[in-house]
Backbone bond lengths (Angstrom), bond angles and torsions (degrees), N, CA, C in turn:
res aa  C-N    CA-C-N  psi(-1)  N-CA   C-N-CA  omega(-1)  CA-C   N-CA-C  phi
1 X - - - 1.429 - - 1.518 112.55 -
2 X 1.400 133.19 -49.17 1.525 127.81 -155.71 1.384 81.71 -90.93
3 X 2.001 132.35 -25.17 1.692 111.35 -161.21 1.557 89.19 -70.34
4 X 1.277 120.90 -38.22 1.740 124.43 -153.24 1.649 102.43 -68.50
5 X 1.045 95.62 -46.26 1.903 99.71 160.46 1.074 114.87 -22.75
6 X 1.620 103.04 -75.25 1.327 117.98 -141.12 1.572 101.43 -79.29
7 X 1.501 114.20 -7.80 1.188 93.28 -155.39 1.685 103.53 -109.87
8 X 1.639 97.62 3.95 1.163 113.77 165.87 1.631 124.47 -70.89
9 X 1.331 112.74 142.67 1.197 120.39 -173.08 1.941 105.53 -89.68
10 X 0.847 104.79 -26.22 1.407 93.21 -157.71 1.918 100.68 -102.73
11 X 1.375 114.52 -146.87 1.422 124.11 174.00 1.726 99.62 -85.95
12 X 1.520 98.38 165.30 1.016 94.93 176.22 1.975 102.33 -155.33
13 X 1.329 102.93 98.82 1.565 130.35 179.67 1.205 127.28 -61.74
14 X 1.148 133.49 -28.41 1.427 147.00 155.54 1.166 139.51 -144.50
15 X 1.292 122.30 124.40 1.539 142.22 167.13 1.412 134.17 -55.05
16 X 1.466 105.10 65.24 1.860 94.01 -172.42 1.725 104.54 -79.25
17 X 1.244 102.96 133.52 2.036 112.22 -173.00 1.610 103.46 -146.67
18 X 1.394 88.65 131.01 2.036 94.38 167.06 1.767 88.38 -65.27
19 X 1.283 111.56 168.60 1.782 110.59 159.82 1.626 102.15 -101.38
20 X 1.045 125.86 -15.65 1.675 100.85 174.63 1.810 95.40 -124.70
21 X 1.715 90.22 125.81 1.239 95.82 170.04 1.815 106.91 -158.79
22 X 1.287 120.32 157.53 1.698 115.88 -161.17 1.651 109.84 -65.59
23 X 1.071 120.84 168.45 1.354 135.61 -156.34 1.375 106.68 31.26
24 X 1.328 140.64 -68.61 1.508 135.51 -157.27 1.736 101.86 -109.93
25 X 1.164 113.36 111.19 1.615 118.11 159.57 1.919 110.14 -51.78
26 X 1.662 105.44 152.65 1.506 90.22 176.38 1.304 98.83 -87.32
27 X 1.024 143.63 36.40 1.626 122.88 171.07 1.468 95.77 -114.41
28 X 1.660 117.00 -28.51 1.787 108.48 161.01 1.456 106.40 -52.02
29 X 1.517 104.71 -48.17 1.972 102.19 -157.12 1.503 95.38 -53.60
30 X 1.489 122.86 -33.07 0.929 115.84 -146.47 1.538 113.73 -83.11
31 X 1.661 109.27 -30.30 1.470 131.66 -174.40 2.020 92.47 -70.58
32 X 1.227 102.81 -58.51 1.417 90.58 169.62 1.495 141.44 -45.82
33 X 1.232 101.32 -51.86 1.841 115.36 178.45 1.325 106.53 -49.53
34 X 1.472 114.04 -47.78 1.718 124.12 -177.51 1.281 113.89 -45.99
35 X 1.298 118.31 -26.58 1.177 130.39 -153.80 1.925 112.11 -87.48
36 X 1.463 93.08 -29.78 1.592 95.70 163.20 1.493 98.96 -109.65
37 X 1.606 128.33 -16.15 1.663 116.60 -159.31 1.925 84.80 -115.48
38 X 1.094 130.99 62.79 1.626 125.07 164.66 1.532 107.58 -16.44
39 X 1.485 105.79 -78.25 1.518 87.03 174.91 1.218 136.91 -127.75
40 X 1.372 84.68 91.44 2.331 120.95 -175.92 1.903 75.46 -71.11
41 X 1.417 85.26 140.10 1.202 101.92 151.64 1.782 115.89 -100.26
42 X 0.851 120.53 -177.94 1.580 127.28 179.58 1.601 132.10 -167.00
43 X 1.596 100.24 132.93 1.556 109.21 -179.26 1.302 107.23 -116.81
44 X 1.477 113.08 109.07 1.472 108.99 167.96 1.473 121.06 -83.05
45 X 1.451 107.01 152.19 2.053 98.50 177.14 1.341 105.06 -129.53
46 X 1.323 143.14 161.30 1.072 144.81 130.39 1.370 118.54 -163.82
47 X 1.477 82.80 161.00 2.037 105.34 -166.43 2.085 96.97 -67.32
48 X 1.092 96.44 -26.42 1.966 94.21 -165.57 1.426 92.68 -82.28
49 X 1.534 97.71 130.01 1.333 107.07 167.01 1.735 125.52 -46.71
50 X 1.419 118.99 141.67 1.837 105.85 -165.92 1.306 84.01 -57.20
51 X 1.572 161.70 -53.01 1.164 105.98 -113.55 1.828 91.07 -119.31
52 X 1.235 116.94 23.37 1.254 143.38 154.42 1.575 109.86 -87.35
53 X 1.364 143.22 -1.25 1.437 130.59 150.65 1.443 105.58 -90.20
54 X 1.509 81.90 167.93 1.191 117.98 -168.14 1.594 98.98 -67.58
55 X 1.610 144.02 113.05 1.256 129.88 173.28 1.344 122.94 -37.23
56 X 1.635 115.24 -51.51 1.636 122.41 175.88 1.403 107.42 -45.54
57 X 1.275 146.36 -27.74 1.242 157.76 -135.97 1.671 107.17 -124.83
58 X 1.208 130.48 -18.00 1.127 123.50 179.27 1.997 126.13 -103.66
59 X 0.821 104.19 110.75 1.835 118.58 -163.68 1.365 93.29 -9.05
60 X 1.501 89.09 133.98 1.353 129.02 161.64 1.859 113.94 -78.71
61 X 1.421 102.15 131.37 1.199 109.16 -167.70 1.459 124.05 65.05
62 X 1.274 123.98 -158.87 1.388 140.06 135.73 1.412 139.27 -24.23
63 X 1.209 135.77 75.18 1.263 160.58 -145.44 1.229 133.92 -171.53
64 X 1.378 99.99 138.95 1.864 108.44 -165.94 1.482 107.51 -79.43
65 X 1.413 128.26 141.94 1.161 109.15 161.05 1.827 112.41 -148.26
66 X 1.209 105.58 154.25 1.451 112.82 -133.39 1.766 75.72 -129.41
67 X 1.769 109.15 127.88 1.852 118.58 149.73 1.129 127.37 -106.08
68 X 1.833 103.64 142.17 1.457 116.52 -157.00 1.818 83.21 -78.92
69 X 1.013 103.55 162.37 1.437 138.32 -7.28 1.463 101.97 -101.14
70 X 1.514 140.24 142.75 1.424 134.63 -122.03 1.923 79.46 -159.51
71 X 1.526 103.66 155.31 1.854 120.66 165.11 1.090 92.65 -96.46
72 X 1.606 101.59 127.40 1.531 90.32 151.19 1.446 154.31 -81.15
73 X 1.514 97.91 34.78 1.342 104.85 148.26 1.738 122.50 -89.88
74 X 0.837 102.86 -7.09 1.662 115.67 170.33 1.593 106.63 -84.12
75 X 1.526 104.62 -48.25 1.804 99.31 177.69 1.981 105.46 -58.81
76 X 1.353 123.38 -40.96 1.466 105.78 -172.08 1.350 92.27 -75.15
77 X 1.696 144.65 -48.67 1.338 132.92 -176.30 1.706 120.59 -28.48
78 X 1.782 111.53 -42.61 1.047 114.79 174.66 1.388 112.55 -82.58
79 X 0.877 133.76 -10.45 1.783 150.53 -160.45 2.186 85.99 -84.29
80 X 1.016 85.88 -68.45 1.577 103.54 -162.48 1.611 103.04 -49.74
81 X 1.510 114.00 -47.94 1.548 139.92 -179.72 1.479 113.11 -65.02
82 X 1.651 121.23 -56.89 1.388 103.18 141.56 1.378 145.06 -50.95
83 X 1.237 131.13 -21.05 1.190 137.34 -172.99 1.492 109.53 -85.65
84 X 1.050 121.53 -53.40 1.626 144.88 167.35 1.997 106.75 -53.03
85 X 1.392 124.05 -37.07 1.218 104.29 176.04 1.547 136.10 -84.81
């Protein structure tokens, strides 16, 4: 996530992230990215039921979040819904 950033040239508007994933959680990727993208938008996903995560681990603030396993017509619904708020 932060190499694909970085290695991007242009802006970068939204954050699609599972929230549990090895070395970096997405709610780290996410605290990070902000940090050069102020206002990243963001879609969190995951297969673990919310109330089976970890609280520390689940988006900070204002944020979409999307359960696996999902159509993807539901993934652009949230796509469109993050982008728009």
């Amino acid at each position: 996530g932060m190499k694909v950033a970085a290695d991007h040239s242009g802006a970068v508007d939204l954050l699609i992230t599972d929230l549990v994933m090895p070395q970096m959680n997405g709610r780290e990727l996410a605290v990070a990215l902000k940090k050069t993208y102020p206002a990243l938008k963001v879609l969190f996903m995951s297969g673990y039921a919310s109330d089976a995560l970890d609280p520390k681990m689940l988006p900070p603030g204002k944020s979409a979040f999307l359960q696996k396993p999902f159509k993807p017509e539901h993934l652009l619904q949230y796509v469109r819904q993050a982008l728009e708020s």
